[in-house]
C-alpha positions in Angstrom: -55.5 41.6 18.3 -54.7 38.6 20.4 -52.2 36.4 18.2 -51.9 32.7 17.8 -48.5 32.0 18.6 -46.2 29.1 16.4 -42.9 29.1 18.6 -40.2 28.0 16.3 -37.2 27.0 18.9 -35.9 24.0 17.4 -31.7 24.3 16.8 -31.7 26.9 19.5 -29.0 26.3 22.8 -31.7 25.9 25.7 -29.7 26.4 28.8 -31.2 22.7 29.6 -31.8 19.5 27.0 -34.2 16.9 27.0 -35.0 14.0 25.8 -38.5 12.5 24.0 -39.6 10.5 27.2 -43.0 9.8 27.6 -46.5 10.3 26.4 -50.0 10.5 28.4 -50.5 8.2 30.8 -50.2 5.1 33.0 -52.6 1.9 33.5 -53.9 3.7 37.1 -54.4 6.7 35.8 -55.9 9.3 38.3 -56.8 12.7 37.0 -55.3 15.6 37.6 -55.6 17.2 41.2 -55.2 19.1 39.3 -30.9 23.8 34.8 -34.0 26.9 33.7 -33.8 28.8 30.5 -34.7 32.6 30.9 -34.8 33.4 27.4 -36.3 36.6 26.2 -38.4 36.7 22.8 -35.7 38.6 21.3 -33.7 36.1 21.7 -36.0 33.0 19.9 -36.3 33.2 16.0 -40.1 33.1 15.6 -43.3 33.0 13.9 -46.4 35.0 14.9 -49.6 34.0 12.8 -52.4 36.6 13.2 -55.6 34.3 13.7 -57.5 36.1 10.9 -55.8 36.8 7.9 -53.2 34.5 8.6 -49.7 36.2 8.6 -46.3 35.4 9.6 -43.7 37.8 10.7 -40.4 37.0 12.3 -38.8 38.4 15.1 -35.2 38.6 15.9 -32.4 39.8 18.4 -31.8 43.7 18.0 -34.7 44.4 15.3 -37.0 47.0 16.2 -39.8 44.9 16.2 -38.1 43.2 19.3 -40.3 42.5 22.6 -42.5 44.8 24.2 -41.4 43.5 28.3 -38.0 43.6 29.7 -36.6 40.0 30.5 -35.1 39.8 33.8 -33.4 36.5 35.3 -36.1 33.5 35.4 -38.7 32.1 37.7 -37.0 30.4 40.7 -38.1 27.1 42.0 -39.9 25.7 38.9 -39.9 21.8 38.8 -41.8 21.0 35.8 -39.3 19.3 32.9 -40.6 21.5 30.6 -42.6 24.8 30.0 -42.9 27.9 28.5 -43.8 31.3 29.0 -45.8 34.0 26.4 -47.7 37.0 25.9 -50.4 36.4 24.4 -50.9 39.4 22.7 -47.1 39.7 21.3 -46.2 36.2 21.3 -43.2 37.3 23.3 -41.7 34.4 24.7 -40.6 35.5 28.3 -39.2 31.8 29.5 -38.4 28.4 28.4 -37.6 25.1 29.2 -37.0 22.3 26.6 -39.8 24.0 25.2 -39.8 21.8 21.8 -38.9 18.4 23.4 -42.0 15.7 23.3 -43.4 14.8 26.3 -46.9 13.3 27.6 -49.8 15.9 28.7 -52.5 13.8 30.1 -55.8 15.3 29.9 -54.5 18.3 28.3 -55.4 16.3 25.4 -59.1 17.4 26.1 -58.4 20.8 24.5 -57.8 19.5 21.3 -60.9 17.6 21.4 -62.7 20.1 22.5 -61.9 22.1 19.4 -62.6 19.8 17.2 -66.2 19.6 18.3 -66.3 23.4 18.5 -65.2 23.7 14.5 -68.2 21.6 13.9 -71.0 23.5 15.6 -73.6 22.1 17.3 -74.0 22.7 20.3 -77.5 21.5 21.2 -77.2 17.9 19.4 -78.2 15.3 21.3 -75.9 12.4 22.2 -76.3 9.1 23.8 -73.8 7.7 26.1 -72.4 4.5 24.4 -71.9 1.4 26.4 -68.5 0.8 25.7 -68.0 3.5 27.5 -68.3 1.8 30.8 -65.2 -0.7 30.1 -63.1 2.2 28.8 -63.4 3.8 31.9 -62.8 1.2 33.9 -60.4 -0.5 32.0 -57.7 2.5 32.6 -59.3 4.0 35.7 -59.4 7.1 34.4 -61.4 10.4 35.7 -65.4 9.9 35.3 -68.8 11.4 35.5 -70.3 8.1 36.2 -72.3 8.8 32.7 -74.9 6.0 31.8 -75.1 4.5 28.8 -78.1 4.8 27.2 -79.0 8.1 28.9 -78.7 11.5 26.5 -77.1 14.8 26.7 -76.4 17.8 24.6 -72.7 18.6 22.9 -72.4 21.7 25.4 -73.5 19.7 28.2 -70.9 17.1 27.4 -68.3 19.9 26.5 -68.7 21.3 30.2 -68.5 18.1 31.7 -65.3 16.7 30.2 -63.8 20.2 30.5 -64.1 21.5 34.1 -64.2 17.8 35.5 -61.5 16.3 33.1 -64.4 13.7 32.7 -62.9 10.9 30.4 -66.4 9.9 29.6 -67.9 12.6 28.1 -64.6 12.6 25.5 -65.1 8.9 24.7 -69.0 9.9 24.4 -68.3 13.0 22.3 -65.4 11.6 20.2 -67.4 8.5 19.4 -70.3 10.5 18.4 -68.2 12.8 16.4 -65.8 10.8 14.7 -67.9 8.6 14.1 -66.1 5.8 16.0 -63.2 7.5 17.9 -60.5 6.2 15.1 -62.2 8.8 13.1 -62.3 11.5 15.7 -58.8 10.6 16.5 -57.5 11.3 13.0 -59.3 14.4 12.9 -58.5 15.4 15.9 -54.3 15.0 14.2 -55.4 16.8 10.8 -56.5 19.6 12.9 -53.1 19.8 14.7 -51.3 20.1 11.1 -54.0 22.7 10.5 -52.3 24.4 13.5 -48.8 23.7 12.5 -48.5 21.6 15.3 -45.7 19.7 14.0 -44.2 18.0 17.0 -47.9 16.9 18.8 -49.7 13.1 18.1 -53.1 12.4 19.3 -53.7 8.6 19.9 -57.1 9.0 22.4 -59.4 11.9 23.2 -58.4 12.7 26.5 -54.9 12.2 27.1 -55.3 8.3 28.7 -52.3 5.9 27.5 -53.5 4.1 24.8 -52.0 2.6 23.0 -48.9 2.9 25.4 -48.1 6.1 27.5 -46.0 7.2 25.1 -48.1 7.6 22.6 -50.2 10.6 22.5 -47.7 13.9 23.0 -46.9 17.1 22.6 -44.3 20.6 23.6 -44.9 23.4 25.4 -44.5 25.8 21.8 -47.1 23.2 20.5 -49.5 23.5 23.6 -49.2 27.3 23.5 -50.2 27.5 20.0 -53.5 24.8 20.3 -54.4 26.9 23.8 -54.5 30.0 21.9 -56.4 28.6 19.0 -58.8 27.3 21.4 -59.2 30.1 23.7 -60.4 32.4 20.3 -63.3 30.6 20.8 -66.2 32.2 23.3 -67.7 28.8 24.1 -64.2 27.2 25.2 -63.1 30.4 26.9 -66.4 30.4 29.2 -66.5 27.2 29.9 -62.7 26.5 30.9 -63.0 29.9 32.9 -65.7 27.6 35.7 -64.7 26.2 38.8 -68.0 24.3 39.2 -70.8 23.2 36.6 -73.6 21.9 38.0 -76.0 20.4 35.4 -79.7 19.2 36.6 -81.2 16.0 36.2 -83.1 16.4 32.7 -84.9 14.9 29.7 -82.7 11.3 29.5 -80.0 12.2 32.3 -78.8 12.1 35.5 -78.4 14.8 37.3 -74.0 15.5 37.1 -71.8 17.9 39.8 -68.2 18.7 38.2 -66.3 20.4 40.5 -62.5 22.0 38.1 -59.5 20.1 39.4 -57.8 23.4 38.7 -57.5 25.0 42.2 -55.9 28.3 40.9 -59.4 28.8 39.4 -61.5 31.6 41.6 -57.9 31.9 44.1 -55.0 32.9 41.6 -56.1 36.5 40.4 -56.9 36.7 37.1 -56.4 33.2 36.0 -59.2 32.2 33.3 -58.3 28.5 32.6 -57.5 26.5 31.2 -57.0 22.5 31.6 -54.8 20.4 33.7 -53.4 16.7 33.5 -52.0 13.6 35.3 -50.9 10.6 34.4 -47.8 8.3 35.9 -45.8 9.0 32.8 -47.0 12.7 31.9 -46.8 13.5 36.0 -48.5 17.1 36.6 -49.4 19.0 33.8 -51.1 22.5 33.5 -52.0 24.6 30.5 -52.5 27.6 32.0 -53.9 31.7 30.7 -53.8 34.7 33.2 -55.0 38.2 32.8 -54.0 41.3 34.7 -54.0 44.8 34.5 -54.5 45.1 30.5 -51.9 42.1 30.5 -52.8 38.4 29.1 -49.8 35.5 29.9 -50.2 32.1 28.4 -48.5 28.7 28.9 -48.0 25.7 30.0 -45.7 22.9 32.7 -45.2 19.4 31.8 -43.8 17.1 34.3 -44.3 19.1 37.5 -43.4 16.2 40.1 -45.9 13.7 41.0 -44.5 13.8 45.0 -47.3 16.1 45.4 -50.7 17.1 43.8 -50.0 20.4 44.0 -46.8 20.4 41.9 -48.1 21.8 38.5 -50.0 24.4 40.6 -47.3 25.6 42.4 -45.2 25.4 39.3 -47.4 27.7 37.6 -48.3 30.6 40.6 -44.4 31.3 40.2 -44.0 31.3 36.8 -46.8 33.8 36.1 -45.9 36.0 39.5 -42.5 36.4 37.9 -43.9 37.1 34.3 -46.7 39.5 36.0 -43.2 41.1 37.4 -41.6 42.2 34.4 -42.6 45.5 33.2 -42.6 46.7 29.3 -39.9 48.1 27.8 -39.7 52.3 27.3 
């Protein structure tokens, strides 16, 4: 049964600190383009909560429940600030890096938003694009569809739009329609994170875009890995995070929309299946990220991968899971 992990690393030495510095986002926000700790899971106290009955069961150093794969050394070359490593099926944690420290994650956000909706069902309401969503865009300059108010579309439709094209309209239109109002959405979209034990994430916006300040809306890799399991459980998430393109005809009250993923390790990494990336100036790069090879799932997740290039968080993430993919399972 795949497991939805709750990484409690809090008090533990980290072979690197960290500071809380930052949240999602910076006025021209563009979309994203998309020392190391190797620290084995027998090594992290922890919780593993099966999704359905929920049950927790700690693992420690030396038990006999201790992890399934052999820890060797670390990924070389990562740049993100933070991150973390798991198997999603264990919730071994293979590697970490100030993986309970606070940081922005940009459109990472979307996930949690996305899950939201999902919990309520619906997929075929209709929804009409607001027209305050015009000025939202532009006021941050955030990623768009070019959505026109007025014009309708169903939940799935949005869901696929603000998913693979990290469209920041279709979460202002779903949010709004869902809350109602976004403060309303918002708060639900933080109840749901205690839900999820979430205990060191904030939502202040739908999508990850810095309001009221870039600091405001954050999260850690342990949280991120927990809310990206959660979300992946779900069949409608999983498919549609899993697309490099959606391409969704003009139709009854819409336009016709092309999103193309910003994720380029979708359809080129082998076996990657999602799931959403992020930029902002004060987040930088972010990628939550799942992989599945030979019988093998890997979640989670870089913050802060170097803005010097759009491919940081990408890069970032082929090593990680090339050295996790590496290690084989214990005897």
């Amino acid at each position: 049964m795949r497991l939805v992990v709750r990484l409690l690393i809090a008090g533990l030495a980290l072979a690197s600190g960290g500071t809380l510095a930052g949240c999602s986002g910076a006025a021209g926000l563009a979309d994203a383009q998309g020392a190391t700790a190797g620290i084995s899971g027998s090594s992290l106290g922890r919780a593993v909560t099966a999704k359905v009955p929920a049950v927790a069961a700690t693992k420690t150093a030396g038990t006999a429940a201790g992890p399934v794969i052999d820890v060797v050394g670390a990924p070389r070359g990562v740049k993100a600030k933070e991150g973390i490593l798991v198997d999603a099926t264990t919730g071994q944690v293979l590697w970490a890096r100030n993986a309970n420290v606070p940081q922005p994650i940009a459109s990472i956000a979307k996930v949690m938003t996305a899950l939201v909706i999902l919990s309520e069902g619906g997929l075929n309401r209709r929804i009409t694009v607001p027209k305050a969503v015009v000025g939202y865009v532009a006021k941050y300059g955030a990623e768009a569809a070019g959505l026109i108010p007025g014009q309708t579309y169903t939940t799935d439709e949005l869901l696929h739009i603000m998913l693979v094209m990290s469209a920041a309209d279709a979460a202002y239109t779903l949010a709004n329609a869902y809350g109602p109002g976004l403060p309303a959405f918002i708060a639900k979209m933080n109840v749901e994170a205690s839900n999820l034990g979430l205990a060191d994430t904030h939502f202040t916006s739908p999508d990850g875009l810095p309001y009221p300040t870039e600091f405001s809306t954050y999260s850690t890799p342990a949280d991120l890995v927990t809310l990206g399991e959660a979300a992946m459980q779900n069949p409608v998430f999983r498919s549609i995070v899993d697309l490099k393109y959606y391409n969704l005809p003009k139709g009854d009250g819409h336009n016709a929309v092309s999103a193309t993923s910003d994720d380029v390790l979708l359809g080129s990494y082998p076996g990657l299946v999602g799931i959403k990336t992020g930029y902002t100036n004060a987040a930088a790069h972010t990628l939550l990220f799942e992989a599945v090879r030979n019988g093998r799932t890997l979640i989670g997740v870089v913050l802060g991968s170097p803005a010097s290039s759009p491919f940081t968080g990408f890069q970032d993430t082929t090593k990680i899971l090339n050295w996790g993919f590496t290690l084989k399972q214990s005897g």
